[in-house]
SEBAZA-53506 format. One record per residue (C-alpha): residue number from 0; residue in one letter; chain; x negated, y negated, z. Coordinates in nm, 4 decimals, m for minus. Each point is the difference from the previous one (the first is absolute). Layout:
<i NUM&aa A&ch A&x X&y Y&z Z>
...
//
This chain:
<i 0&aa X&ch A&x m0.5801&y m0.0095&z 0.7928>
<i 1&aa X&ch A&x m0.0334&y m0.3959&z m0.1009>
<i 2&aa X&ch A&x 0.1207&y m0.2383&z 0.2945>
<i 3&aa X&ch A&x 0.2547&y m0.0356&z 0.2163>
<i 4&aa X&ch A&x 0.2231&y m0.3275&z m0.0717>
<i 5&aa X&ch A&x 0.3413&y 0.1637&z 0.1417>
<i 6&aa X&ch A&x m0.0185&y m0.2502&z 0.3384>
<i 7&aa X&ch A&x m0.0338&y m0.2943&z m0.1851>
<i 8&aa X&ch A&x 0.1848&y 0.0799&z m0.3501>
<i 9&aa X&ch A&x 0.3702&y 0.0808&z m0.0453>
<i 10&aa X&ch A&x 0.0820&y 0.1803&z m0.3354>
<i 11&aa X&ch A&x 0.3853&y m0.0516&z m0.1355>
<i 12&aa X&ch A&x 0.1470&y 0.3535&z m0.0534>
<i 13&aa X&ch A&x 0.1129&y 0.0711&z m0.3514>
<i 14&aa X&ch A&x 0.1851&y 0.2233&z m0.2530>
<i 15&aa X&ch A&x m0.1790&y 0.1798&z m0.2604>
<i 16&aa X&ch A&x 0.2742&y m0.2248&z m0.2426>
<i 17&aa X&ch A&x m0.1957&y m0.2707&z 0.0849>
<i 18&aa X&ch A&x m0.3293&y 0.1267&z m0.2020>
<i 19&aa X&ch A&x 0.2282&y 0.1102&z m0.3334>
<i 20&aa X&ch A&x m0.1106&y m0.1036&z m0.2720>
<i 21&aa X&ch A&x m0.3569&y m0.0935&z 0.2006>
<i 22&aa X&ch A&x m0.3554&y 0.1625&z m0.0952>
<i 23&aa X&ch A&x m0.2141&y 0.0701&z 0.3475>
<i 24&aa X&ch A&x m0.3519&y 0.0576&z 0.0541>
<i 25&aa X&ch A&x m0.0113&y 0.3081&z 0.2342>
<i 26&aa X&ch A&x m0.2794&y 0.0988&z 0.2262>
<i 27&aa X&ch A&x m0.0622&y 0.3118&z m0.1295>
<i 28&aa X&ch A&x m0.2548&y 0.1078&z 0.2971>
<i 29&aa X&ch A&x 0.2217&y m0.0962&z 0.2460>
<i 30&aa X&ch A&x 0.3280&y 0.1275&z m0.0830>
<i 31&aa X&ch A&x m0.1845&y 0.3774&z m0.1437>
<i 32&aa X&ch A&x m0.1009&y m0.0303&z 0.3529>
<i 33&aa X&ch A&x 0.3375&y m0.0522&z 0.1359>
<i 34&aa X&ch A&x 0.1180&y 0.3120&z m0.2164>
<i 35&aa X&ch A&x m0.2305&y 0.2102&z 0.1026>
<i 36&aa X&ch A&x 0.0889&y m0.1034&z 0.3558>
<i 37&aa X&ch A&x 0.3508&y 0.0453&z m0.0205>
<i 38&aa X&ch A&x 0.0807&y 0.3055&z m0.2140>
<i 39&aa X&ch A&x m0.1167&y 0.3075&z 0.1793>
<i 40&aa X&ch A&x 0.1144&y 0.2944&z 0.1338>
<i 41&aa X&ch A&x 0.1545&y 0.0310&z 0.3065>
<i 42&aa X&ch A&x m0.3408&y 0.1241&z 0.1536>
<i 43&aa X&ch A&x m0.1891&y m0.2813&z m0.1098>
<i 44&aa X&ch A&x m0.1387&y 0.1584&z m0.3248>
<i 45&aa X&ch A&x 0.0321&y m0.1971&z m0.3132>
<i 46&aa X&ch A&x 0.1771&y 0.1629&z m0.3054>
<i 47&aa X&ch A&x m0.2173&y 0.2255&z m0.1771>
<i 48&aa X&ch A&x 0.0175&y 0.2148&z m0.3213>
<i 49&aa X&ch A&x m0.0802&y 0.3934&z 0.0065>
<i 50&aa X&ch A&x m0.3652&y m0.1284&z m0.0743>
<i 51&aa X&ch A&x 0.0083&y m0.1806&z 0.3063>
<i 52&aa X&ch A&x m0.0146&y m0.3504&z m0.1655>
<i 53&aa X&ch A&x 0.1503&y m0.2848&z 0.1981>
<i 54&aa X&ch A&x 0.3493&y m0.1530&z m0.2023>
<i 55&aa X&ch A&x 0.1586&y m0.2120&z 0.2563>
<i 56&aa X&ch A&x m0.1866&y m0.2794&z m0.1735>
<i 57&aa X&ch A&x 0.1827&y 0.0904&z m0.3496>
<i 58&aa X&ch A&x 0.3427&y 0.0483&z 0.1667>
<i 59&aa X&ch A&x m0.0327&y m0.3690&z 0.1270>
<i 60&aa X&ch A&x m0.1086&y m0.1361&z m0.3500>
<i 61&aa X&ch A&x 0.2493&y 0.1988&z m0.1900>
<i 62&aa X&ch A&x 0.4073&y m0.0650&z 0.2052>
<i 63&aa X&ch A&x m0.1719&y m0.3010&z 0.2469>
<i 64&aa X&ch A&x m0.0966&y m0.1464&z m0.3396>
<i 65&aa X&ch A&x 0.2830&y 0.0959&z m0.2410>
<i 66&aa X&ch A&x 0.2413&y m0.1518&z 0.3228>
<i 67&aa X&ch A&x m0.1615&y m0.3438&z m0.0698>
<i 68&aa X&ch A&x 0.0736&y 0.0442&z m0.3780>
<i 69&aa X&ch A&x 0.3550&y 0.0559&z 0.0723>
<i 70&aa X&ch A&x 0.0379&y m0.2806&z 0.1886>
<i 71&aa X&ch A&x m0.1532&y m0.2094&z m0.3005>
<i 72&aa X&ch A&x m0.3329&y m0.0634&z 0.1343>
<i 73&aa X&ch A&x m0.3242&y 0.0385&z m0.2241>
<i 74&aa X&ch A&x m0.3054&y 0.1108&z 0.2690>
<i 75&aa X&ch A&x m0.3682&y m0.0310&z m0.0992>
<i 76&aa X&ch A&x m0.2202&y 0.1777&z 0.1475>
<i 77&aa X&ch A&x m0.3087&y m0.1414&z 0.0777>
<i 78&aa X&ch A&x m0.3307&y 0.2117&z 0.1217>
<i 79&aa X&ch A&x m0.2812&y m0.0856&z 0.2616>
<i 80&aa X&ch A&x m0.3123&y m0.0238&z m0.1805>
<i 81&aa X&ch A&x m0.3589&y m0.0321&z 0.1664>
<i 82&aa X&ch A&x 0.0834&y m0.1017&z 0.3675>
<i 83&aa X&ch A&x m0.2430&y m0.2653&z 0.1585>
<i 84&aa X&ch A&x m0.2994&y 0.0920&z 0.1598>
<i 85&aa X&ch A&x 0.1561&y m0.1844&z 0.3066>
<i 86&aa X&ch A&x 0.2773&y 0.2529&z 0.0080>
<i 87&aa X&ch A&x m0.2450&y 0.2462&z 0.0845>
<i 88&aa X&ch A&x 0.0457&y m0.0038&z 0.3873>
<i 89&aa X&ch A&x 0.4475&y 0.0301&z m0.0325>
<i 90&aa X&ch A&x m0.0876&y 0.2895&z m0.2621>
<i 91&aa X&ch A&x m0.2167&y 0.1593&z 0.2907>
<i 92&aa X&ch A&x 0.2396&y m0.0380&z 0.2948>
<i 93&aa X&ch A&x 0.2855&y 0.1264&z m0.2666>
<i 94&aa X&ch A&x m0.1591&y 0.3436&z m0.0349>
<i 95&aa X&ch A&x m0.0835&y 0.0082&z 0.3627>
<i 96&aa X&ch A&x 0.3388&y m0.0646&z 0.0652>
<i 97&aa X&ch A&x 0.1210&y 0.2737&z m0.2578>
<i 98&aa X&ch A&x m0.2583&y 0.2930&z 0.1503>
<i 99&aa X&ch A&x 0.1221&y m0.1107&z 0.3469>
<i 100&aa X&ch A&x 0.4100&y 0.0817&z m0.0884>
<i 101&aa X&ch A&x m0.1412&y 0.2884&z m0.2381>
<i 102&aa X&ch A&x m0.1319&y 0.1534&z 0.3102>
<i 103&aa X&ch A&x 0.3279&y m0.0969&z 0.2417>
<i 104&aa X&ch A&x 0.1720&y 0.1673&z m0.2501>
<i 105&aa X&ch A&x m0.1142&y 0.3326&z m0.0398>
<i 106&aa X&ch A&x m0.0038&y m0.0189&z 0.3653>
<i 107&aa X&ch A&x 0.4105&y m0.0944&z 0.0079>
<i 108&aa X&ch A&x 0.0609&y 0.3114&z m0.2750>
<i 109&aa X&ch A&x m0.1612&y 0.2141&z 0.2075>
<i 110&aa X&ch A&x 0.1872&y m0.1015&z 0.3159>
<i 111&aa X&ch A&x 0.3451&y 0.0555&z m0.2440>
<i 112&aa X&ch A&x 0.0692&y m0.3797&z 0.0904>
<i 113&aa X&ch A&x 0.1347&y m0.0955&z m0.3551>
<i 114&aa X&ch A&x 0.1422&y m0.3955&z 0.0779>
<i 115&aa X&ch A&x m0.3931&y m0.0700&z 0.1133>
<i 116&aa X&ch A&x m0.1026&y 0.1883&z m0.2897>
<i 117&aa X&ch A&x 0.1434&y m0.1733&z m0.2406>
<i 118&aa X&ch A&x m0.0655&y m0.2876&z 0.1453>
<i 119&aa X&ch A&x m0.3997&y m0.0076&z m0.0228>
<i 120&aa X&ch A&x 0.0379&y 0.2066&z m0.3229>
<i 121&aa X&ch A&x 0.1240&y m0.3339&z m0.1629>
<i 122&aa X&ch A&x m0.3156&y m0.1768&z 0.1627>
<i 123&aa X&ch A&x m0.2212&y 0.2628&z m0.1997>
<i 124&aa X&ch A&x 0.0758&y m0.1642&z m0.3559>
<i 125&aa X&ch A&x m0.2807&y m0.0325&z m0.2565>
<i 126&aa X&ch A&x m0.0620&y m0.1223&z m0.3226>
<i 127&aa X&ch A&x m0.1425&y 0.2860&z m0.2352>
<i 128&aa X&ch A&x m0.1545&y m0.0381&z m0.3448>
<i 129&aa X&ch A&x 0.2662&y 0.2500&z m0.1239>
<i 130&aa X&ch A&x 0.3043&y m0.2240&z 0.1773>
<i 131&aa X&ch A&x m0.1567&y m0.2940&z m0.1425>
<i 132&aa X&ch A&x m0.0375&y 0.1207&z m0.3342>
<i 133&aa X&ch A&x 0.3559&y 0.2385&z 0.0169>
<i 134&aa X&ch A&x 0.1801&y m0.3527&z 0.1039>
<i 135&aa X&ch A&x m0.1724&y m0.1943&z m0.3085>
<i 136&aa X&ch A&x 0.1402&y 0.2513&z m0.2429>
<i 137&aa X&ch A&x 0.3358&y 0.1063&z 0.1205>
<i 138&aa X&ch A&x 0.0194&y m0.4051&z m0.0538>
<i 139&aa X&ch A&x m0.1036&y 0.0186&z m0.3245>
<i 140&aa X&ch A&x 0.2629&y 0.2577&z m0.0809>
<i 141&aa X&ch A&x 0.2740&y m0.1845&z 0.1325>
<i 142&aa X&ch A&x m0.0659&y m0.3248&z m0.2069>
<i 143&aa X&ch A&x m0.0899&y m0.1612&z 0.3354>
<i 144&aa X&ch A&x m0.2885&y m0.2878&z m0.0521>
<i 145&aa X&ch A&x m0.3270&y 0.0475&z 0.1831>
<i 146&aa X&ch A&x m0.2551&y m0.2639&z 0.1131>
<i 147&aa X&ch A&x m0.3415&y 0.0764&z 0.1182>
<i 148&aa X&ch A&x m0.1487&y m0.2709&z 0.2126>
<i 149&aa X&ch A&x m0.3160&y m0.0453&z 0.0077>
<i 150&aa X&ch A&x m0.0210&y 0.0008&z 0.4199>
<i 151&aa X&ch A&x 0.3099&y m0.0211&z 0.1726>
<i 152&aa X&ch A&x 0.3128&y 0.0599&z m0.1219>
<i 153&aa X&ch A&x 0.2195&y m0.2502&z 0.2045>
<i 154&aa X&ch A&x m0.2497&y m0.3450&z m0.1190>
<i 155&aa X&ch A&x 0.0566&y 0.1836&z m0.3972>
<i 156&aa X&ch A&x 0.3548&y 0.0070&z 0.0718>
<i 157&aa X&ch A&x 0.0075&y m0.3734&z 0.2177>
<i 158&aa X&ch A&x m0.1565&y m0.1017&z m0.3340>
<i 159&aa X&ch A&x 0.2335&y 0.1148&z m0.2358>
<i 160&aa X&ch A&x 0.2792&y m0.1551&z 0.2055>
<i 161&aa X&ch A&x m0.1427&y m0.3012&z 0.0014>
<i 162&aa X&ch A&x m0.0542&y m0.0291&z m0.4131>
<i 163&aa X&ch A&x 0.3769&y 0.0798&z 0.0186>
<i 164&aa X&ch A&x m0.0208&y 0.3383&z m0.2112>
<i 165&aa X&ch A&x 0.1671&y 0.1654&z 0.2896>
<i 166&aa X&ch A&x 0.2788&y m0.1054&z 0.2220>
<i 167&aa X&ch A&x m0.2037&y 0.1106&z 0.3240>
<i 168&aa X&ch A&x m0.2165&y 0.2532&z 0.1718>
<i 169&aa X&ch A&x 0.1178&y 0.2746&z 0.2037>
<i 170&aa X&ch A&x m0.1962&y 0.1493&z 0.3205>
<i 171&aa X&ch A&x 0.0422&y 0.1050&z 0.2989>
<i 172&aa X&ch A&x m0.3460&y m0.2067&z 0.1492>
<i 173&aa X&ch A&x 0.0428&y m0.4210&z 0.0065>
<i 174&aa X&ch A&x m0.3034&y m0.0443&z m0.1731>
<i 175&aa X&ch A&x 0.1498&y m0.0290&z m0.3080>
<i 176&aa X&ch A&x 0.0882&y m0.3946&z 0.1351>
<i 177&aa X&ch A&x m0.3850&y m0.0240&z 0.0682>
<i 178&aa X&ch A&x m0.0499&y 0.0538&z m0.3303>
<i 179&aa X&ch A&x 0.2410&y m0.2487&z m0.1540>
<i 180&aa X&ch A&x 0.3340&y 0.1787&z m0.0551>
<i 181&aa X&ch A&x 0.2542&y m0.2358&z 0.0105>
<i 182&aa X&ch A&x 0.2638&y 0.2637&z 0.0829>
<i 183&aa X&ch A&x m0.0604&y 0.3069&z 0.1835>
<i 184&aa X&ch A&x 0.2325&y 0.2902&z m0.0201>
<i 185&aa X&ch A&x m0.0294&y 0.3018&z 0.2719>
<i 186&aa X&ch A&x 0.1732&y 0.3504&z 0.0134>
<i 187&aa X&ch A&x 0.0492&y m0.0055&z m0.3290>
<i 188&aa X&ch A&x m0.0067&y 0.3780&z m0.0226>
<i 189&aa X&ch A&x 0.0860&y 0.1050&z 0.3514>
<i 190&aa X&ch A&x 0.3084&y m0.1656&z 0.0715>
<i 191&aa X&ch A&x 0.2201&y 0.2031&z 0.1821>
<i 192&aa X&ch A&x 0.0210&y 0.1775&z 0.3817>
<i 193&aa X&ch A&x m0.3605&y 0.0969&z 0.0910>
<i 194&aa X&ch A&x m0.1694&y 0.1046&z 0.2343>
<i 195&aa X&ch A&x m0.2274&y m0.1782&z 0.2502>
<i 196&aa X&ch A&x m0.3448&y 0.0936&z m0.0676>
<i 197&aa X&ch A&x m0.1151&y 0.1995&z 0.3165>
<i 198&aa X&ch A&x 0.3064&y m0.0342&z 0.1520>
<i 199&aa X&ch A&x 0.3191&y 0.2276&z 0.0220>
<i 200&aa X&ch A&x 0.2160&y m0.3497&z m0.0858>
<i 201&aa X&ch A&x 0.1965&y m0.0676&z m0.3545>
<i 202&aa X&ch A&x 0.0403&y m0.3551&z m0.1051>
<i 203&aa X&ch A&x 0.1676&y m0.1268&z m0.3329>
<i 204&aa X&ch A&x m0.2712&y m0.1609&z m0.1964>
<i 205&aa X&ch A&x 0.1596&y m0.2715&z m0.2549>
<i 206&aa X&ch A&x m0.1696&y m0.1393&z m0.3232>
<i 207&aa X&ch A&x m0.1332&y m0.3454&z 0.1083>
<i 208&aa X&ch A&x m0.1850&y m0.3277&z m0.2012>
<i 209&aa X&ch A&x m0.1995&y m0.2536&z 0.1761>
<i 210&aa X&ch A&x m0.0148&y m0.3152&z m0.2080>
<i 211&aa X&ch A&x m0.3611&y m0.1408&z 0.0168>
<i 212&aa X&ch A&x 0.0952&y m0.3401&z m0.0269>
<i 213&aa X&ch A&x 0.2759&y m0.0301&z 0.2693>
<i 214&aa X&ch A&x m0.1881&y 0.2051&z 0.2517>
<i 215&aa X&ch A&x m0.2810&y m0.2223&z m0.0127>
<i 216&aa X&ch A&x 0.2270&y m0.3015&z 0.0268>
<i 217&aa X&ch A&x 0.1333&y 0.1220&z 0.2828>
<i 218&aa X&ch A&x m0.3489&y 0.0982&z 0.1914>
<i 219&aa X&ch A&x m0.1041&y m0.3196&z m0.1298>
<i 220&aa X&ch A&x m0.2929&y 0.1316&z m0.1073>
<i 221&aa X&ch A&x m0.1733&y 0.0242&z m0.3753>
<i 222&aa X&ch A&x m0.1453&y 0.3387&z m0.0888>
<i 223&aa X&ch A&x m0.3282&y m0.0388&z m0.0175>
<i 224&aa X&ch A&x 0.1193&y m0.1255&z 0.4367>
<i 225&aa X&ch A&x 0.1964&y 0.3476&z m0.0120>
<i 226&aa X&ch A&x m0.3713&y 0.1801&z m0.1427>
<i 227&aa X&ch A&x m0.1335&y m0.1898&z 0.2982>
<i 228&aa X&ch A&x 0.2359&y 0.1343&z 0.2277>
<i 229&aa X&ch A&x m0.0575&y 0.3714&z m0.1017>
<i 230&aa X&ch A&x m0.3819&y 0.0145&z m0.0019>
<i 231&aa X&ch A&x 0.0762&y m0.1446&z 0.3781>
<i 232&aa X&ch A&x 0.2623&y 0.3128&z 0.0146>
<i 233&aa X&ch A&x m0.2510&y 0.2590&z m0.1865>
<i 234&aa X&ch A&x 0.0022&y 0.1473&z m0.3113>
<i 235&aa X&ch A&x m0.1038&y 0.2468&z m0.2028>
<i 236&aa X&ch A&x m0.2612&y m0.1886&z m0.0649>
<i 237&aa X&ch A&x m0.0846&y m0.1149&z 0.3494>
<i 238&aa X&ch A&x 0.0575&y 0.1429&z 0.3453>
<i 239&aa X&ch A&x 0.1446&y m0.3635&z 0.1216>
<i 240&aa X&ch A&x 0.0086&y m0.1052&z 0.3785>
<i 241&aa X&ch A&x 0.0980&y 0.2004&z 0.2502>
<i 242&aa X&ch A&x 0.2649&y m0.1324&z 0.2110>
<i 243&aa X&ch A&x 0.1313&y m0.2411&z m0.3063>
<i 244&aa X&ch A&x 0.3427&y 0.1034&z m0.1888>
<i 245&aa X&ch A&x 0.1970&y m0.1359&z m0.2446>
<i 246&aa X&ch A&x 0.1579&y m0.2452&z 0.2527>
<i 247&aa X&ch A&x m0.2738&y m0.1454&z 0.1692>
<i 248&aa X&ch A&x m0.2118&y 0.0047&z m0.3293>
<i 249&aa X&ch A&x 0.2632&y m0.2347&z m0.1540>
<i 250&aa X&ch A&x m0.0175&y m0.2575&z 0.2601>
<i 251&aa X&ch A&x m0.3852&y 0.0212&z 0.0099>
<i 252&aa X&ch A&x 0.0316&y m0.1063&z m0.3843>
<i 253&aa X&ch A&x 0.2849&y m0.2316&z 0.0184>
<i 254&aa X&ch A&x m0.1993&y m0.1839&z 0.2675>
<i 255&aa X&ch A&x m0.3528&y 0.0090&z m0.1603>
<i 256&aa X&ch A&x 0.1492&y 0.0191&z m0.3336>
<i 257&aa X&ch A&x m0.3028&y 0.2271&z m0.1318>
<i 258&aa X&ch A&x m0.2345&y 0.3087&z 0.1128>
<i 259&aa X&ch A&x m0.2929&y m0.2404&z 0.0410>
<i 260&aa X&ch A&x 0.1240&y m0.2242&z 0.2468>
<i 261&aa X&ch A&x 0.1216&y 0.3026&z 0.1332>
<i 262&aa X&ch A&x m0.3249&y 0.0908&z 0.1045>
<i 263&aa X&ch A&x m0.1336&y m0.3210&z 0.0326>
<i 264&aa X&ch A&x 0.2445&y m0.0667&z 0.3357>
<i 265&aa X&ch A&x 0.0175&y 0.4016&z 0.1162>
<i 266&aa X&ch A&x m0.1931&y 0.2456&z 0.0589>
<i 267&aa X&ch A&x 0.0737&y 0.1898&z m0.2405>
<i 268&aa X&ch A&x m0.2584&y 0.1675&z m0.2817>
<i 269&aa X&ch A&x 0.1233&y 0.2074&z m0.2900>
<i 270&aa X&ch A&x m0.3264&y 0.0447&z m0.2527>
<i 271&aa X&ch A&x 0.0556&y m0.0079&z m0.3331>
<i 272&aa X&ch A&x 0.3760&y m0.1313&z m0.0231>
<i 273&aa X&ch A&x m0.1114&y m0.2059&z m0.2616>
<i 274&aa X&ch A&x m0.0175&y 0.3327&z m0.2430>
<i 275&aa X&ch A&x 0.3386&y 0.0895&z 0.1689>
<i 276&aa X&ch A&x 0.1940&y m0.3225&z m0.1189>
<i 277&aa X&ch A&x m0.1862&y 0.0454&z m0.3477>
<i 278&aa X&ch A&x 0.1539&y 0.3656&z m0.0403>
<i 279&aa X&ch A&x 0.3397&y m0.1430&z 0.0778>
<i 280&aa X&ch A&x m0.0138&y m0.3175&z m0.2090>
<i 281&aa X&ch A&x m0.2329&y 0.0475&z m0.2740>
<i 282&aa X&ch A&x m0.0516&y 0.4035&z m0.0898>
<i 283&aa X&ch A&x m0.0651&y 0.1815&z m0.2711>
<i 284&aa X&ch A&x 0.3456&y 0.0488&z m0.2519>
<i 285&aa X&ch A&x 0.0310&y 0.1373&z m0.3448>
<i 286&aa X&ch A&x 0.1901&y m0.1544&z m0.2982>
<i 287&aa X&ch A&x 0.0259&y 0.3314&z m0.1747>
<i 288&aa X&ch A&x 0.3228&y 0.1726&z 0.0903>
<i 289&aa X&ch A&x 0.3345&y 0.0088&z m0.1446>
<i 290&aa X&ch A&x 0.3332&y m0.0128&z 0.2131>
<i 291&aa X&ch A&x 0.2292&y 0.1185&z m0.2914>
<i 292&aa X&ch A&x 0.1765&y 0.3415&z 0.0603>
<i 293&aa X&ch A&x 0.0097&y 0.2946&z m0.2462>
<i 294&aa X&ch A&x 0.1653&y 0.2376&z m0.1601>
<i 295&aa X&ch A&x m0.0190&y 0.3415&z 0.2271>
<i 296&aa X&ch A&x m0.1606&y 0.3566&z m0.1525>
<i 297&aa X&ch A&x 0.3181&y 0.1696&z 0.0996>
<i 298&aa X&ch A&x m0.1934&y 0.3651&z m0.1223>
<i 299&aa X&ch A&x m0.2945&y m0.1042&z 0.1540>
<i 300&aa X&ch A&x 0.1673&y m0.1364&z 0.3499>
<i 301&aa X&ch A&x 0.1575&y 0.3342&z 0.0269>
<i 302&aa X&ch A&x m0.3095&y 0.2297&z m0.0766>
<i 303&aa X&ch A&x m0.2181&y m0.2110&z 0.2530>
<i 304&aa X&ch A&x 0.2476&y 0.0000&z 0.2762>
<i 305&aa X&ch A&x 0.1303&y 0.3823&z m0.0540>
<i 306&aa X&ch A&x m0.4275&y 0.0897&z m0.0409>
<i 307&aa X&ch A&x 0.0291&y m0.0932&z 0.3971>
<i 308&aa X&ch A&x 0.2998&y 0.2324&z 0.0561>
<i 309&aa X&ch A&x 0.2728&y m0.2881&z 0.0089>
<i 310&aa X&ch A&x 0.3422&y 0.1136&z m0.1989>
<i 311&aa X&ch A&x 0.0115&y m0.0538&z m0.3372>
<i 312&aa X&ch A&x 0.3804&y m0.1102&z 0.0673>
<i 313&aa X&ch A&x m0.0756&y m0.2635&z 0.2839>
<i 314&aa X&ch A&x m0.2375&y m0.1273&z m0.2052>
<i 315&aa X&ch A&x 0.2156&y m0.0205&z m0.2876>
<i 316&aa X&ch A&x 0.2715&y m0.1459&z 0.2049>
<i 317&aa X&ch A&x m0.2305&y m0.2867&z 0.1200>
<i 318&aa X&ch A&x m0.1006&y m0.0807&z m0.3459>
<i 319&aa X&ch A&x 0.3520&y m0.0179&z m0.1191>
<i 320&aa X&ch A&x 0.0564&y m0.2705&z 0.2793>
<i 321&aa X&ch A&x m0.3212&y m0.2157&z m0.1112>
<i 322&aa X&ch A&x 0.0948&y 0.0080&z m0.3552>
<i 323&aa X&ch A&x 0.3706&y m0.0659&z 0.0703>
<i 324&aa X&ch A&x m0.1200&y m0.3176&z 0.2301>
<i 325&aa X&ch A&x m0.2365&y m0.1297&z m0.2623>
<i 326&aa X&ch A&x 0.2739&y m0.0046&z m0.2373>
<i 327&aa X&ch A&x 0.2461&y m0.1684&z 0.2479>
<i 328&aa X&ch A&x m0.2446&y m0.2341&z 0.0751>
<i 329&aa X&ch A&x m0.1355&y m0.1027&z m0.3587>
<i 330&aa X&ch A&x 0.4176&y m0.0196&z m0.1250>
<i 331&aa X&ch A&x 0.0278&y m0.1836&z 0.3208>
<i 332&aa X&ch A&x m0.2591&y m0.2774&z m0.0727>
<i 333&aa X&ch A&x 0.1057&y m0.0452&z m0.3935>
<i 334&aa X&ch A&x 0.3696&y m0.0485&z 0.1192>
<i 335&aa X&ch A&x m0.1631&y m0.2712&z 0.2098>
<i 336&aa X&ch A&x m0.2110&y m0.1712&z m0.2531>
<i 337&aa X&ch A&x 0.3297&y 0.0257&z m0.2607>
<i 338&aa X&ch A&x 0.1829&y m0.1795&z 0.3040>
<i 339&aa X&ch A&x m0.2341&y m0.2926&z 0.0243>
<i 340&aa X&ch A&x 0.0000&y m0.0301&z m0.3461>
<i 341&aa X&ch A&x 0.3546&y m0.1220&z m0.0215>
//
């Protein structure tokens, strides 16, 4: 879920062209969430095999991801690893939030009310073993890189942008600027009309990047002020204040200019924000990944997808498009180099 910046940050809309020839650090949690969200049935149901095994997931990762290819962007996908033992209590209200629309929607199916239906079906969305480890290998297949953080996957990601071995990271949540990104891509994969989550309202949802450095500049804030700010907010690390949003927490730290004298001159108390700010600033990251694409297992790509009852043609057809983009790209980037050369 990560914080909510939107009142206080505005993100430039971009084209996809922007990103060719870019390598991204994706989210994976997030946006397997967002597939799994978004591609269902019209009742609400997720896509399923004739074993009754869930494939929206795999549809997402296979055209959302070849889509990004075309357009000349190399995506890494980087995995959650261990969360944080103070993630415990958004973890808790997440599945009580997930049993509560579980519930409203059996109760919608039953009433043949389809819109609300499908509505709290998206709100139902969980993380298996078998999505997690389905995702990781349909990857594989496809020659897409794969990270495994070793907590969360946006600081892993934040990281890697910030070494410069990718050109951003990609999520939906802001945390990723928390953690140190110094750009921030979001709706990478689900750019397009959409729907409104729990509403019967379609709005078009453009790619957008939020530049680290020029947001800042412009709250006049640093980011470790901006960590400050959100542990005032709530995280999903800490509750926060009640009654404090983005707004008023930014004036609170442009006035005070830290989360001590915060609390020195209100009367405000948040226990334990000092572990907060050290999740954001200083987490745990790994040095052992690689970012560089490879070749696909065409055979293997189609056997995997048709084993879950996709067509062997559609599959085929995506797979044509990937290779044929790779190519474009790589003739694309040694006419370049031959260019600079003279």
């Amino acid at each position: 879920m990560g914080v909510n910046l939107s009142p206080i940050v505005e993100a430039r809309p971009i084209e996809l062209e922007e990103l060719r020839g870019k390598t991204v650090a994706v989210d994976a949690y997030n946006t397997i969430f967002q597939f799994l969200s978004i591609i269902r049935q019209p009742d609400g149901k997720p896509l399923q095999d004739d074993q009754g095994r869930v494939t929206s997931h795999l549809s997402g990762l296979l055209y959302r991801t070849a889509n990004l290819i075309d357009a000349g962007v190399d995506p890494v996908f980087v995995f959650d690893g261990k969360p944080s033992e103070l993630k415990s209590g958004t973890i808790e209200e997440r599945i009580a939030r997930r049993e509560k629309a579980k519930k409203e929607y059996e109760e919608a199916l039953a009433e043949g009310d389809l819109k609300k239906a499908f509505s709290k079906a998206q709100q139902t969305s969980r993380m298996t073993p078998e999505i997690l480890e389905s995702s990781k290998e349909l990857l594989g297949l496809m020659g897409i890189p794969v990270v495994q953080a070793p907590s969360d996957g946006e600081a892993q990601a934040a990281y890697m942008c910030m070494k410069g071995d990718v050109h951003a990271a990609a999520s939906q949540d802001f945390d990723s600027i928390l953690f140190g990104a110094p750009q921030l891509v979001r709706n990478l994969t689900i750019s397009g009309r959409r729907k409104v989550p729990g509403k019967s309202v379609y709005r078009d949802v453009k790619t957008e990047v939020i530049d680290t450095e020029s947001m800042l500049k412009t709250l006049e804030i640093t980011r470790e002020q901006l960590v400050d700010v959100c542990i005032l907010i709530g995280t999903d690390f800490n509750p926060g204040v009640s009654g404090i949003g983005p707004k008023k927490g930014l004036k609170l730290i442009q006035k005070h200019g830290d989360l001590e004298t915060v609390l020195e001159h209100t009367d405000v108390d948040i226990p334990g924000y000092e572990d907060v700010r050290e999740i954001f600033l200083n987490g745990p990251k790994s040095d052992d990944y690689n970012v560089k694409s490879g070749t696909i297992d065409v055979d293997g790509t189609v056997q995997y997808m048709t084993d879950f009852g996709f067509s062997a043609d559609r599959v085929n057809t995506v797979i044509n498009k990937i290779e044929a983009a790779r190519k474009a790209e790589s003739n694309r980037r040694k006419q370049r180099s031959l260019d600079q050369w003279f």
